[in-house]
C-alpha positions as CSV (number, residue, x, y, z in Angstrom):
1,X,0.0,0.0,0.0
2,X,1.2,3.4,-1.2
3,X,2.0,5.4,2.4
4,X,0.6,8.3,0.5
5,X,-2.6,7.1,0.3
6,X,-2.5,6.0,3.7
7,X,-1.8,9.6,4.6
8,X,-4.9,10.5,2.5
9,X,-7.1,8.0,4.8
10,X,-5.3,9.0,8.1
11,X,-6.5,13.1,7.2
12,X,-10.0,11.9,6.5
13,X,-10.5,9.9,9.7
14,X,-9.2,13.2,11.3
15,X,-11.0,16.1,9.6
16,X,-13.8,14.1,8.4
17,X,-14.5,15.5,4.8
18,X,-12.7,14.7,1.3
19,X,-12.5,19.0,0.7
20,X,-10.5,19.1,3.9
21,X,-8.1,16.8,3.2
22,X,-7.7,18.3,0.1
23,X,-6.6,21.7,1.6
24,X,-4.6,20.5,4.2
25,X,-2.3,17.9,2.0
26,X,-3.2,21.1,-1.1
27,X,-4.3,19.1,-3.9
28,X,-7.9,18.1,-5.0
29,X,-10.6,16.8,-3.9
30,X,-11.2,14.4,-6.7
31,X,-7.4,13.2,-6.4
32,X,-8.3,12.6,-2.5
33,X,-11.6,10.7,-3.7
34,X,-9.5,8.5,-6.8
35,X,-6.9,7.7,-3.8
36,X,-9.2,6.3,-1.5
37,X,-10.5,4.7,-3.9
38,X,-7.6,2.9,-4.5
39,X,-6.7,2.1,-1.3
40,X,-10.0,0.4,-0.9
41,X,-10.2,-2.0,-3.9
42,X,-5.6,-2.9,-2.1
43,X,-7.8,-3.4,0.9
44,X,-10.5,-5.4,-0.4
45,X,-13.3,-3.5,1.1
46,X,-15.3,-0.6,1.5
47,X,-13.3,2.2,3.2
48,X,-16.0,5.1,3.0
49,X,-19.8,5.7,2.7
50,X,-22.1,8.0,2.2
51,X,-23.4,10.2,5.1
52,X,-25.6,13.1,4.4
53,X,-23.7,14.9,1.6
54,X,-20.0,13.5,3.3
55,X,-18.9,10.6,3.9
56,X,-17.5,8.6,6.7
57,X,-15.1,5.7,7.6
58,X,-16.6,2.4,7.0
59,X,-15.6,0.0,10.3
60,X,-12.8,-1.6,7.9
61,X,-11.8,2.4,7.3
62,X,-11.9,2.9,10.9
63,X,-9.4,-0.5,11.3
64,X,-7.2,0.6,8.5
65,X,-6.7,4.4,9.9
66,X,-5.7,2.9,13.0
67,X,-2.8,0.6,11.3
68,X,-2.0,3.3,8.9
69,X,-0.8,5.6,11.5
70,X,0.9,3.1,13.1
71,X,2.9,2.5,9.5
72,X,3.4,6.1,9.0
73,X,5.2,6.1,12.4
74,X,7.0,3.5,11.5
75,X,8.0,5.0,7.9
76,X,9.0,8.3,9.5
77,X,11.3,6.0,12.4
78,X,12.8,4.2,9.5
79,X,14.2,7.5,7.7
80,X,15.6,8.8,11.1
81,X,17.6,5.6,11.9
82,X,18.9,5.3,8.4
83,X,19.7,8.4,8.5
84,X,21.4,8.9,11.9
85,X,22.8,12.5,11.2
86,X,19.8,14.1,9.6
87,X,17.1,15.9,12.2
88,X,13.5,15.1,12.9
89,X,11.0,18.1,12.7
90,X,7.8,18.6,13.1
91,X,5.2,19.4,15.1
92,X,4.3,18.1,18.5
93,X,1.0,19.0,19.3
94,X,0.4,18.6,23.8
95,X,-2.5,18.9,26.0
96,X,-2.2,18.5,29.5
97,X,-3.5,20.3,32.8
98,X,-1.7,23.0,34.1
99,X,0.4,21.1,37.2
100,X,2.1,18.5,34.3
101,X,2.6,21.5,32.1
102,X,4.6,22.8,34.8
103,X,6.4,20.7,36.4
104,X,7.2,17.5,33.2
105,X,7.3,20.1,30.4
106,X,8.4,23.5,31.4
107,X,11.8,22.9,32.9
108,X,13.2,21.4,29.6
109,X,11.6,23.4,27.0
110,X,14.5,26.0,26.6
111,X,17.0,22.9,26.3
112,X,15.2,21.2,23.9
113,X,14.5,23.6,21.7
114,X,18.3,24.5,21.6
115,X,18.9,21.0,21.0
116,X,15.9,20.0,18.6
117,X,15.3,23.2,16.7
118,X,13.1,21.4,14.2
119,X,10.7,20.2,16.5
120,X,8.2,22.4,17.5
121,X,6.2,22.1,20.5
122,X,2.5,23.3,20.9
123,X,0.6,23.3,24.5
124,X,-2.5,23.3,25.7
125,X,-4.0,23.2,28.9
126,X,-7.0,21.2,29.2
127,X,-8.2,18.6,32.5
128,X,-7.7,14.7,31.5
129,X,-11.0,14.3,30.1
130,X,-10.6,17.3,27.5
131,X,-7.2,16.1,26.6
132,X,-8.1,12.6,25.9
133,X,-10.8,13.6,23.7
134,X,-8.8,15.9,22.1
135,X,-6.3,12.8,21.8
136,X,-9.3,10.8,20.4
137,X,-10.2,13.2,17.6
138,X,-6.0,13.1,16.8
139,X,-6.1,17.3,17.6
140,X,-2.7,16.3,19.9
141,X,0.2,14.1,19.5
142,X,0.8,13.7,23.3
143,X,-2.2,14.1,26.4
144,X,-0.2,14.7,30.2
145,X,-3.5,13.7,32.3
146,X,-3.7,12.6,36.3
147,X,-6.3,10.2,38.1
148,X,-6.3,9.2,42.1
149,X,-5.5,6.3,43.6
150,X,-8.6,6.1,45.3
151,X,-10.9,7.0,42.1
152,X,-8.7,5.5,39.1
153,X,-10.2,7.1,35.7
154,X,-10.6,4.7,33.0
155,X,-9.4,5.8,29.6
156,X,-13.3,7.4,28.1
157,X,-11.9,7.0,24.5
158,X,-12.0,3.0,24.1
159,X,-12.3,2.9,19.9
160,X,-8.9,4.6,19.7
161,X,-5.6,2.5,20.5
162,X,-3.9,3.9,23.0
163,X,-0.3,3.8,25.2
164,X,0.2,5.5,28.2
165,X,3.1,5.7,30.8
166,X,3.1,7.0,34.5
167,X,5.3,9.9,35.2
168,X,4.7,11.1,38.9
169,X,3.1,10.9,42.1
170,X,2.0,13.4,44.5
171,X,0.3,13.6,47.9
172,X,-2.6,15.4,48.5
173,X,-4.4,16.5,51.9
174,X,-7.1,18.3,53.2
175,X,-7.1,22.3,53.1
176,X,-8.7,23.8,55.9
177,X,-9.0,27.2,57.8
178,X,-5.7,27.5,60.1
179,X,-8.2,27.9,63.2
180,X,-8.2,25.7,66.9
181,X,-10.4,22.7,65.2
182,X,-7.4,22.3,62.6
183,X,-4.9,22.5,65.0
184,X,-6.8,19.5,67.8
185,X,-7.4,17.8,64.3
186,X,-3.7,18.0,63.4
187,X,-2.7,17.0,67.2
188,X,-4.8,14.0,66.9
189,X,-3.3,12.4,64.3
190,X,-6.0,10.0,63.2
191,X,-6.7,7.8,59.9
192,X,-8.5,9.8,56.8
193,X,-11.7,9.1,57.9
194,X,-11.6,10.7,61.3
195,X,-10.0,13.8,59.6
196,X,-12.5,14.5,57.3
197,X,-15.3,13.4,59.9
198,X,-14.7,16.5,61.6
199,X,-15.8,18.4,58.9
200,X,-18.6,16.6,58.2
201,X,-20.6,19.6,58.6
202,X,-18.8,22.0,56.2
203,X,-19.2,23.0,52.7
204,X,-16.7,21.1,50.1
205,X,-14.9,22.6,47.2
206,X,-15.2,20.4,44.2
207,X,-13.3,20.7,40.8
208,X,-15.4,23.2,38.0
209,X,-13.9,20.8,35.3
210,X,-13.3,17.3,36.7
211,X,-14.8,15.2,39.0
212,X,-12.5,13.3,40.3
213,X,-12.0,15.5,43.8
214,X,-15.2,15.0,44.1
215,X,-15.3,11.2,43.5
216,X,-12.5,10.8,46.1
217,X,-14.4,13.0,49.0
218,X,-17.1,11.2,48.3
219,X,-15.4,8.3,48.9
220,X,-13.7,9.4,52.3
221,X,-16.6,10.6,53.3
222,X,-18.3,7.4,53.2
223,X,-15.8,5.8,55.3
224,X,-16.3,8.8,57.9
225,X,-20.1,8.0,57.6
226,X,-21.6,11.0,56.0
227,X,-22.3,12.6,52.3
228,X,-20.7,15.6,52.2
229,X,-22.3,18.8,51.0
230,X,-20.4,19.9,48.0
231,X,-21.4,23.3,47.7
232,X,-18.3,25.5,45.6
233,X,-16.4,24.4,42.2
234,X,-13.0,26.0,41.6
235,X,-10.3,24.7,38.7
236,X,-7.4,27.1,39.9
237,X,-6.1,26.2,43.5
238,X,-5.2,29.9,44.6
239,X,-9.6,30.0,44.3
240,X,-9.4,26.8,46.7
241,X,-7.0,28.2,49.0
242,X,-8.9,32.1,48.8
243,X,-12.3,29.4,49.4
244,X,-10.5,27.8,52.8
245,X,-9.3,31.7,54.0
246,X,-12.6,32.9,53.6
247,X,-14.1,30.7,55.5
248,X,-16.7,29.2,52.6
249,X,-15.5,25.2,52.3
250,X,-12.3,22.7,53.1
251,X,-10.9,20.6,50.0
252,X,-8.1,18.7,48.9
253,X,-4.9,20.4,48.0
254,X,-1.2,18.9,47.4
255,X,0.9,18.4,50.1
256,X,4.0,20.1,48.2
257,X,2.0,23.5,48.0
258,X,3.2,26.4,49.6
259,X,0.3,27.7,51.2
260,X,-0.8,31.1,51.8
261,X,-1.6,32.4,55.6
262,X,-4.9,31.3,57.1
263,X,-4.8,27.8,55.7
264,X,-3.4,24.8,57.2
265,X,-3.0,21.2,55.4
266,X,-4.2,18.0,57.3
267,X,-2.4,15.0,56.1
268,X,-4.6,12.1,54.8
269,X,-3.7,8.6,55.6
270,X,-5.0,5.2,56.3
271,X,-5.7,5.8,53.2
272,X,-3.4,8.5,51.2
273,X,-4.3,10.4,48.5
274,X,-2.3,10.4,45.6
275,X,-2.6,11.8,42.2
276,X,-1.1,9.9,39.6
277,X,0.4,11.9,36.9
278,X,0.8,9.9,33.2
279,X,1.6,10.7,29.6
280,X,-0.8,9.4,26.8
281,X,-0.8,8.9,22.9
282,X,-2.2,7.2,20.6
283,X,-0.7,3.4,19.8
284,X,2.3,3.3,17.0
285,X,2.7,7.6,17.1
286,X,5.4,7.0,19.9
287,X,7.9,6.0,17.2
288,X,7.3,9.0,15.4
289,X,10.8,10.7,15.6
290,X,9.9,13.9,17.4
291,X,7.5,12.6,19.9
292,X,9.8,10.1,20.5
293,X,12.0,13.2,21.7
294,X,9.2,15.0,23.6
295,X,8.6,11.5,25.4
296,X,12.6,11.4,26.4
297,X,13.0,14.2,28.3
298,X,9.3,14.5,30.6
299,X,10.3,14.9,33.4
């Protein structure tokens, strides 16, 4: 199979219309439409059909877009290794929330792009869920996404192949106001449950964009015996922090933070809480030359 036309069937799966294609490979429709064509009677069957005035990937199309971008991986890995001295370039497209951004991707930017001036990076920050469906629709080469110990995510984009790796760990506690209940709960030194049993009457600070600090107070609350009121939502953790000072809520916040005055941290344990940090992409791109880079040096 010509890798150009598997190009031509990789683009369609990913924009989703022969006139798109077209434009982003700059050549014709019809020429998309004769090479698809093509590929389909190499294949032996059906690649497209009609839908409405487009047309989509057939469930063999679907199969053979997978494969193909595994190939053109491959291809692209094959031309570097033969060619040891010459440099891979491109594009390497990232989405990943803002903690991952920071602390696997920032402090090696400057380096590599002294040392890879072809490559060019592109971020994005978006929660796990946003960046795996951004992964899913092939809008990013590489998702940085976290889940919790207590409340693992499941992967929500089954029909794509997929290959992940973990990256790091972090502890997580319980931000509260810095008051005389904090420090008795502090001085007592109990399990989990008994530490977020004594707020079993306050409002909790959920996540505006994920719900996975929510799942996992839910789930401590239930071993403290109560359903906990989850009144506020806030993505940015200064908001959390400002939440705690201001005497609206308690929620979880990493241990590593340096907090501001008027909060205190109360360490979880029996169980911990740990947010588990991991890189995705999709099966067979990881061979591709410059993500292959990008992959080397997170940190």
């Amino acid at each position: 199979m010509d890798t150009r036309r598997l190009l031509y069937l990789v683009e369609l799966a990913r924009l989703g219309s022969m006139r798109a294609v077209a434009d982003r490979l700059h050549t014709s429709t019809s020429s998309v439409s004769q090479q698809i064509a093509t590929l389909a009677r190499e294949a032996g069957a059906p690649l497209v059909e009609p839908d409405g005035r487009r047309v989509r990937l057939t469930p063999a199309g679907r199969r053979l877009a997978e494969h193909a971008q595994e190939i053109l991986a491959a291809v692209d890995a094959a031309r570097h290794d033969l060619d040891p001295h010459g440099e891979p370039a491109g594009t390497v497209r990232v989405a990943g929330f803002a903690t991952a951004v920071r602390r696997s991707l920032m402090p090696v930017v400057a380096a590599f792009a002294d040392e890879h001036p072809h490559v060019r990076l592109t971020i994005r920050e978006h929660e796990p869920t946003e960046a795996l469906g951004l992964l899913a629709d092939d809008a990013v080469d590489l998702a940085l996404v976290y889940d919790y110990d207590l409340a693992p995510a499941a992967i929500p984009v089954p029909a794509v192949a997929l290959t992940e790796a973990p990256l790091w760990e972090a502890r997580w506690g319980l931000g509260v106001p810095d008051d005389d209940r904090a420090r008795a709960v502090a001085d007592a030194a109990g399990p989990a449950a008994a530490v977020v049993g004594a707020y079993a009457g306050a409002d909790w600070i959920g996540n505006s964009r994920n719900r996975a600090d929510e799942d996992v107070v839910r789930l401590l609350a239930s071993t403290a015996g109560f359903g906990p009121r989850m009144t506020h939502e806030a993505d940015s953790l200064d908001l959390v922090e400002d939440l705690v000072v201001g005497g609206l809520g308690v929620g979880l916040l990493p241990v590593e933070r340096a907090l501001r005055a008027g909060v205190r941290l109360l360490e979880l344990r029996d169980p911990q809480v740990r947010l588990r940090c991991r890189w995705v992409a999709r099966r067979g791109r990881t061979s591709w030359p410059p993500l292959a880079l990008v992959l080397g040096v997170l940190r």
